[in-house]
N, C-alpha and C positions, 0 to 999 in steps of 0.2 A: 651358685652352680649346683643347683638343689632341681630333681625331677626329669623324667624324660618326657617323651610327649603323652605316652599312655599315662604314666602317673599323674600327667596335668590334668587329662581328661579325666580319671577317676577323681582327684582333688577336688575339680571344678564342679564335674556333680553332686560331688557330696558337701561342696559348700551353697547348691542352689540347693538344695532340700534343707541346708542349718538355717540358711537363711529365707527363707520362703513368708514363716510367718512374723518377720520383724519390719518395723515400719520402717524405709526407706526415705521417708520423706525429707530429711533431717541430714540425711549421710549421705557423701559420694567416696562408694566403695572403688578402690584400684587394686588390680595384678599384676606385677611386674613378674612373666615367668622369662626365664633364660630366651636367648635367638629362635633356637631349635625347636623352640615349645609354643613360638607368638602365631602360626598359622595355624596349628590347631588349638591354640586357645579365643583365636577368635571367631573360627567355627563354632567349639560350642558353645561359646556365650551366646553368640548371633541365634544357632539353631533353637537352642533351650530359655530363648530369651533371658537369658539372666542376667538380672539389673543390675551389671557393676561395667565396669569402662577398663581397657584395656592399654597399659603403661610397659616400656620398655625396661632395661637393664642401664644402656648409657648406649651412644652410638657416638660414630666417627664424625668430624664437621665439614670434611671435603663431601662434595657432591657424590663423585664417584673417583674412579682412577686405580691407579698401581699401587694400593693399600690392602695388601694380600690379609684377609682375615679380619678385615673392617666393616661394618654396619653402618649406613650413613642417614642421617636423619632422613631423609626422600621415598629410603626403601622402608622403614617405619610408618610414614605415615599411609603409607599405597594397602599398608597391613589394618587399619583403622587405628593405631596405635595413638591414643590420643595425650597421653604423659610419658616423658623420659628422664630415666635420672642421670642426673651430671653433675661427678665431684663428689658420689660415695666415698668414704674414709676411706674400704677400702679400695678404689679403684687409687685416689691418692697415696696409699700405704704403701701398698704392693704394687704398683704399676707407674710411681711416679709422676702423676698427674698434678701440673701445677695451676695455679688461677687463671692464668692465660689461657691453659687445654680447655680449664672448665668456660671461660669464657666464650671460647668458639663455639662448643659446644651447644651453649645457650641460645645462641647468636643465631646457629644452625637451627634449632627445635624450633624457636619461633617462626624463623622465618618459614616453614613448613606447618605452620598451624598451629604445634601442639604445645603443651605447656611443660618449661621443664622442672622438675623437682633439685632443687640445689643443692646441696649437701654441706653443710658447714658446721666446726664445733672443734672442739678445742683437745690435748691429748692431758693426762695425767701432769705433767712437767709444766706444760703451760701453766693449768690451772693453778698447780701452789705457788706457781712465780705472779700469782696475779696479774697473770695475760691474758686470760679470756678474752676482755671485752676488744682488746688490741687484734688480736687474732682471729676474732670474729668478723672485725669491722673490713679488714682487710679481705677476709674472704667472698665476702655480701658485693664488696667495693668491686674486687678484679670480678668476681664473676658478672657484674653487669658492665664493667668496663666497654665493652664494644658494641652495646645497644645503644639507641637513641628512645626516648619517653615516646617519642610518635610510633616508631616501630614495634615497640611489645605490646605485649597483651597481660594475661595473669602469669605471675611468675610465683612459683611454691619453694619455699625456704623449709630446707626439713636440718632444724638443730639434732648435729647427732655429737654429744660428749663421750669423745672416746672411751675416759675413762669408766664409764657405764656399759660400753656395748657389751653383750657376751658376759656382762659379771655375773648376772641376776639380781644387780643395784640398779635400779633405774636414780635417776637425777631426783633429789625432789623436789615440789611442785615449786619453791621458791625457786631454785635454781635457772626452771623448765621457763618461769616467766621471765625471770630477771636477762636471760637470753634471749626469751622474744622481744624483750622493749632494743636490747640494744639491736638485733638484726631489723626492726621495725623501722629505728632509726635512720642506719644505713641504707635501706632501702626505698627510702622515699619517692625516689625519682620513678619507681614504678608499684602497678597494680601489683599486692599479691599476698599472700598468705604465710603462714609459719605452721610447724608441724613438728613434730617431738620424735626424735628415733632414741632409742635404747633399752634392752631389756625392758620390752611392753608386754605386759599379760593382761588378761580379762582383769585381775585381781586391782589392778592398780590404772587400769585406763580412761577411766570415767575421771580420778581425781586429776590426774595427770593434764586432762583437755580442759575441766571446769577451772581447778585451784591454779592447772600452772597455764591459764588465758590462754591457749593455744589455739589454733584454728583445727587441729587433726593431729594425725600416728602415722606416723614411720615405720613399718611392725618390721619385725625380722623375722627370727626364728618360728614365734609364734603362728607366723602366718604358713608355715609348710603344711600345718592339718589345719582341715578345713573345721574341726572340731575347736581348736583352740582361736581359729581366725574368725571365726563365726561367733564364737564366744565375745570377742574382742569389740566385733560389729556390734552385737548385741547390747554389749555394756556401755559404749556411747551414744547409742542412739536412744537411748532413755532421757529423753526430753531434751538431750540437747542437738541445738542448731550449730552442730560441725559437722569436720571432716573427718575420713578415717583411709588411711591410705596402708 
């Protein structure tokens, strides 16, 4: 809950000028700005052609109806909105969201086209009880519980360890892999990729994609200036063949 729409618009530009001269070849850049900010950020992407693709916050999985203050995938996708996220910590933390929500969810994005980002990973408690890979497995599990292998498409798994969000510790790169094998696992029955959220900066995001095998970034904080997100782009796209969301 970060930006109005004018500050979208100044971020945006000022992220098409950080990133102008960095090779795109390599990277697929995403925005995920708030509801309120996704029509005018996809104006000016469109307007100022700028090469990056435009992702939502999370949406609702019913079509439409008497859900006062809901987004439902249908009205995202009519916006060109081509990734959503479903099953951030925190929409899980604070709002209650169980495997089941995140599964309709999923269930909804596809069936609309787009790809969604899943959000899974583990809290402080789990981890020293040596639940990770249990509570990983579960969440990878229910979130595709109600697709069929014929019906999806790419599905994008972003590991975000809580105990890292917000610290200024990011996971290290052993950790960052040893979670993508096991979500890699879990995930067999469909296409799709893995990605690293947590305390990501320029400083540490190149090793993070290379040493911890990941497919791409989850950025947070980093990502509200285009100064530090650009930075970010920049430092993965340095030879490597990923992603950076």
């Amino acid at each position: 809950m970060n930006h109005d729409h004018l500050q979208t618009v100044s971020t945006l530009q000022e992220l098409a000028i950080k990133i102008r001269d960095i090779d795109l070849s390599t990277v697929n850049v995403v925005v995920h700005p708030p509801f309120v900010d996704l029509r005018t950020a996809q104006t000016v992407i469109q307007d100022r052609h700028i090469p990056i693709h435009l992702g939502a916050q999370n949406c609702h999985h019913e079509e439409s109806g008497a859900y006062t203050g809901e987004v439902s995938a249908a009205m995202l996708a009519r916006l060109s909105v081509g990734y959503v996220i479903a099953g951030h910590s925190e929409r899980r933390r604070l709002f209650h969201e169980s495997d089941e929500d995140v599964a309709l969810k999923v269930a909804a994005i596809l069936h609309h086209g787009m790809t969604p980002v899943i959000c899974v990973g583990e809290d402080e408690s789990e981890r020293d009880a040596g639940h990770t890979e249990q509570r990983l497995i579960a969440q990878v599990t229910g979130a595709l519980s109600v697709i069929k292998k014929s019906e999806s498409s790419l599905v994008i798994f972003a590991y975000e360890p809580l105990w890292a969000i917000g610290t200024g510790n990011a996971a290290t790169a052993y950790d960052v892999s040893a979670a993508g094998e096991i979500i890699a696992h879990a995930a067999t029955k469909v296409s799709h990729q893995v990605l690293y959220g947590g305390s990501v900066t320029a400083a540490n995001a190149a090793e993070l994609v290379k040493k911890g095998k990941v497919d791409g970034l989850l950025v947070g904080g980093a990502s509200l200036s285009a100064q530090s997100f650009g930075d970010i782009i920049q430092a993965v796209s340095g030879g490597l063949s990923k992603a950076v969301r």
